[in-house]
C-alpha positions as CSV (number, residue, x, y, z in Angstrom):
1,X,25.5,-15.1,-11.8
2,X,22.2,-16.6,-13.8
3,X,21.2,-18.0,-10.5
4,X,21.5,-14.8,-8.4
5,X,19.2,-12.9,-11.4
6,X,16.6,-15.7,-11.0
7,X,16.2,-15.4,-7.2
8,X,16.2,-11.6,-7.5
9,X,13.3,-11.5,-10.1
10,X,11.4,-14.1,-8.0
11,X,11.8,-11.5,-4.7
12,X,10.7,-9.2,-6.7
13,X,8.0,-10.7,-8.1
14,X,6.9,-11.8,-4.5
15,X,7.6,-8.6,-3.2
16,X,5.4,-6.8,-6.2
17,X,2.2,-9.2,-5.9
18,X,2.4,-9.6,-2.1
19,X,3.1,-6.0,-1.7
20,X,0.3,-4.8,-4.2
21,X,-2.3,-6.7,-2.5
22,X,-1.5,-5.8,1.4
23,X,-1.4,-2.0,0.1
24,X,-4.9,-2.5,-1.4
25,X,-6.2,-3.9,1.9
26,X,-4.8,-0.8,3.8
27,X,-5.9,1.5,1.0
28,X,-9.6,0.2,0.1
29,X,-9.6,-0.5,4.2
30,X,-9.1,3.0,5.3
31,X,-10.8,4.6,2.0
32,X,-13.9,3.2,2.5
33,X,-14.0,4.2,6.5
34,X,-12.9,7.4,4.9
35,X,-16.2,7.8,3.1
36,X,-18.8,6.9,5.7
37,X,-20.3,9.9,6.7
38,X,-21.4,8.8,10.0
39,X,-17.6,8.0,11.2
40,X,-16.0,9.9,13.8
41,X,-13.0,11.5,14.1
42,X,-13.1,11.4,10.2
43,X,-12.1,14.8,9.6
44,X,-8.9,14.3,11.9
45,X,-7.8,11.2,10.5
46,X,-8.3,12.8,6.8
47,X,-6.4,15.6,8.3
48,X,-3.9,13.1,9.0
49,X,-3.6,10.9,5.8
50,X,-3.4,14.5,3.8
51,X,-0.8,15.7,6.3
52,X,1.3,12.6,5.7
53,X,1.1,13.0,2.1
54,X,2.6,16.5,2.1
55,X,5.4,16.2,4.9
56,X,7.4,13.2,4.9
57,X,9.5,13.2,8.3
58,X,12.7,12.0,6.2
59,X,15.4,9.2,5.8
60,X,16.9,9.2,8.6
61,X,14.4,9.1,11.1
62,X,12.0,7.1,8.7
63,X,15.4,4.4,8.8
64,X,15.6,4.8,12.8
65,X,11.8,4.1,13.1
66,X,11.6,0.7,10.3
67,X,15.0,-0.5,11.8
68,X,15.6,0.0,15.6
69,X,11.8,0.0,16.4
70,X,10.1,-1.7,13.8
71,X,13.2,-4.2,13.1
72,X,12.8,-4.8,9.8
73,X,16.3,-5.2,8.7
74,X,17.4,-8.2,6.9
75,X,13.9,-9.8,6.3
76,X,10.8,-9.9,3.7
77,X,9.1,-7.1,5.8
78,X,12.1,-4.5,5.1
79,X,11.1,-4.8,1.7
80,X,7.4,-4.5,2.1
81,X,6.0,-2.3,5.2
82,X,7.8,0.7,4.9
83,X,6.0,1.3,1.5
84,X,2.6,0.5,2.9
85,X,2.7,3.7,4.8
86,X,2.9,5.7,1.6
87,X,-0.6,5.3,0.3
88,X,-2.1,8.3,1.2
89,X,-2.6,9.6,-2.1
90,X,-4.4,6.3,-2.9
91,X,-6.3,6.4,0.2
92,X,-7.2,10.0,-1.2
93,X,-7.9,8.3,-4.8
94,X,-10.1,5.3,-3.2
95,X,-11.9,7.4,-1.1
96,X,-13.5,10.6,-3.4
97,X,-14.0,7.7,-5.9
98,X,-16.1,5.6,-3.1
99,X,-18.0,9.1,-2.3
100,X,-18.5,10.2,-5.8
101,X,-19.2,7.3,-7.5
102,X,-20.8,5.0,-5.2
103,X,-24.5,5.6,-5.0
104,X,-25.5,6.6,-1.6
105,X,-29.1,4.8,-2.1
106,X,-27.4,1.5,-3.1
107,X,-25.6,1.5,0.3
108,X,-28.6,2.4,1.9
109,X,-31.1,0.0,0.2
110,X,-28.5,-2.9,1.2
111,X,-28.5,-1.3,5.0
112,X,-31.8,-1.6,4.8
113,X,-31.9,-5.6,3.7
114,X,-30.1,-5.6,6.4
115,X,-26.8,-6.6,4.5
116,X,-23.5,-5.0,6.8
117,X,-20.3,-2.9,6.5
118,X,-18.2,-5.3,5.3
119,X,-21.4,-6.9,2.7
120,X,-21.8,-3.4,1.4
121,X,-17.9,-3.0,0.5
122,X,-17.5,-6.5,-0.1
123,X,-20.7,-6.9,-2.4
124,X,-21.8,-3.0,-3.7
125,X,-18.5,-0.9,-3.6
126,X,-15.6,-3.1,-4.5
127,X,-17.2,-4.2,-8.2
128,X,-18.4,-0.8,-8.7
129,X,-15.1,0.5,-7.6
130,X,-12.8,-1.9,-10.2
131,X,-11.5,1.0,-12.5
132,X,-10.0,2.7,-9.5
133,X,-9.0,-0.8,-8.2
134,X,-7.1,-1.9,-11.3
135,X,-5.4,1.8,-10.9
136,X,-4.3,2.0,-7.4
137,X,-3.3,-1.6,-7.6
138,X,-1.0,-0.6,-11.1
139,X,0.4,2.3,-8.9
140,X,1.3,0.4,-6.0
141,X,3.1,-2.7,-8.4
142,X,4.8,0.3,-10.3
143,X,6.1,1.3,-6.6
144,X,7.0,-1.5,-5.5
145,X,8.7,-3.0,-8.8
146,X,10.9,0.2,-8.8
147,X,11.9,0.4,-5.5
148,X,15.4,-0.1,-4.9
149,X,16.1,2.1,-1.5
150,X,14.6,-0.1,1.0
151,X,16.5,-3.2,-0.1
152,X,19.4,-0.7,0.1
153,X,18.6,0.2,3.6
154,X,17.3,-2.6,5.1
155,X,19.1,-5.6,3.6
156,X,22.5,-5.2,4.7
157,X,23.7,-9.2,5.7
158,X,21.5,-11.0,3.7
159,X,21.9,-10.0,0.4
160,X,19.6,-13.6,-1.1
161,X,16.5,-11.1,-1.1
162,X,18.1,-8.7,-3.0
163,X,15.5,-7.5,-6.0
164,X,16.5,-7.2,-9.4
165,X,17.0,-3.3,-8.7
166,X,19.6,-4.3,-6.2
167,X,21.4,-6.4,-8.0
168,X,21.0,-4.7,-11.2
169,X,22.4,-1.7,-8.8
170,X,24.9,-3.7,-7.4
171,X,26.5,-4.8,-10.7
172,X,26.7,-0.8,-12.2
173,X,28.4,0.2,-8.9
């Protein structure tokens, strides 16, 4: 019905904005760790991230983890964590663009005016960074607009925050 279409769009609408900007928090968080050369353990954890974007340890134990462990199932969450740990190519994205096209001496002329981490990302790297912003945020909307699985996985009573992929899937079936 009209009224189940409206509430659908409006979860997915919250799911796409909400979504988009915890994934940029994760991503820009870890990138920019990522690209400080004086972090340690950062050729492990980069070993990591790049490991987790080329093996994926699959459905069913990525279902077993997000509902028995996690217990995501029939809520908000279900529809939002699981794809905030599948960033790593935007961690990848965020991070060569903080190393390649963030000027070394800016950071360290603001270290050096005493300005900290969180000034330096916050006041030097974010606004240079907003091209690669404005595309790792269109990536992660375009995910999380077009995902249909998790509400098929994870809402299985509550079928009120069913997406419009859900119940645009549910009406072809």
């Amino acid at each position: 019905s009209g009224k189940n279409i409206v509430r659908a769009y409006s979860n997915t609408l919250f799911r796409v904005f909400v979504g988009t900007g915890l994934n940029l928090m994760v991503t820009i968080s870890l990138a920019y760790g990522l690209s400080k050369d004086n972090l340690k353990g950062k050729t492990v954890i980069t070993g990591f991230v790049f490991f987790t974007m080329l093996f994926s340890g699959g459905m069913v134990p990525s279902y077993i983890i997000w509902s028995q462990y996690m217990h995501v199932g029939d809520s908000l969450l279900g529809l939002l964590l699981p794809n905030l740990a599948l960033g790593a190519y935007n961690v990848i994205l965020m991070r060569t663009y903080f190393t390649t096209n963030v000027p070394k001496d800016i950071l360290e002329a603001a270290e050096m005016d005493s300005c900290g981490e969180l000034g330096m990302l916050f006041r030097i790297a974010l606004p240079l960074s907003k091209p690669m912003l404005s595309t790792v945020a269109l990536f992660s909307a375009l995910a999380y607009w077009n995902d249909w699985i998790n509400g098929l996985y994870y809402l299985v009573r509550n079928k009120e925050l069913y997406t419009i992929q859900n119940v645009l899937n549910t009406m072809q079936n």
